[in-house]
N, C-alpha and C positions, 0 to 999 in steps of 0.2 A: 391864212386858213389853218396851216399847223397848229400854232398858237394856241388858237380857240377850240380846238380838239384837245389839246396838251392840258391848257387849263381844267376845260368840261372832264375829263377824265380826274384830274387828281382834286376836281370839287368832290364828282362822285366818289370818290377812295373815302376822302376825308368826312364824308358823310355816313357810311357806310362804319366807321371804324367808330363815329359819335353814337349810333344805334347798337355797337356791339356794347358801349360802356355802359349805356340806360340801364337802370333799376327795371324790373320787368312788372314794375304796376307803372312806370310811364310810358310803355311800349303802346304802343295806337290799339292794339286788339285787348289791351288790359285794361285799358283807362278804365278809372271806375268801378272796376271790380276790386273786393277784397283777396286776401291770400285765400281763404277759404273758398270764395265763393270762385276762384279760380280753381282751384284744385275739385271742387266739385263738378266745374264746365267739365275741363277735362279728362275726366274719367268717367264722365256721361259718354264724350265725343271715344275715349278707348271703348267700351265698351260698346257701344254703336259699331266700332269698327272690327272686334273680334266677331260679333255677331255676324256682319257681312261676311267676312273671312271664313266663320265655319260654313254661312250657308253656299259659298262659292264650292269648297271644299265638297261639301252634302252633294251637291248636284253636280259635279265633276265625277265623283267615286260612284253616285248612280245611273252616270250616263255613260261612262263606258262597262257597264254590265254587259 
């Protein structure tokens, strides 16, 4: 039973250490996409996220008035 734990662990390592080397247009969430059209998702998705951020912020600062 050791073994088989020992093994499954260092498949995962070695798995894990092959996705750090990927080009990031073969990463599974990129496939597909160009440089651009990545760099555009992504700073749709920041920007969606600052917005949440300031209005968390808004309604924090006006709720302890």
């Amino acid at each position: 039973g050791n073994q088989r734990e020992k093994s499954r662990e260092k498949a995962l390592k070695q798995q894990k250490e092959k996705q750090k080397s990927m080009a990031a247009s073969e990463k599974e969430g990129n496939k597909g996409l160009s440089l651009e059209e990545r760099k555009h998702r992504d700073a749709e998705i920041m920007r969606q996220k600052q917005l949440a951020k300031q209005a968390a912020k808004g309604a924090e600062g006006g709720a302890s008035k």
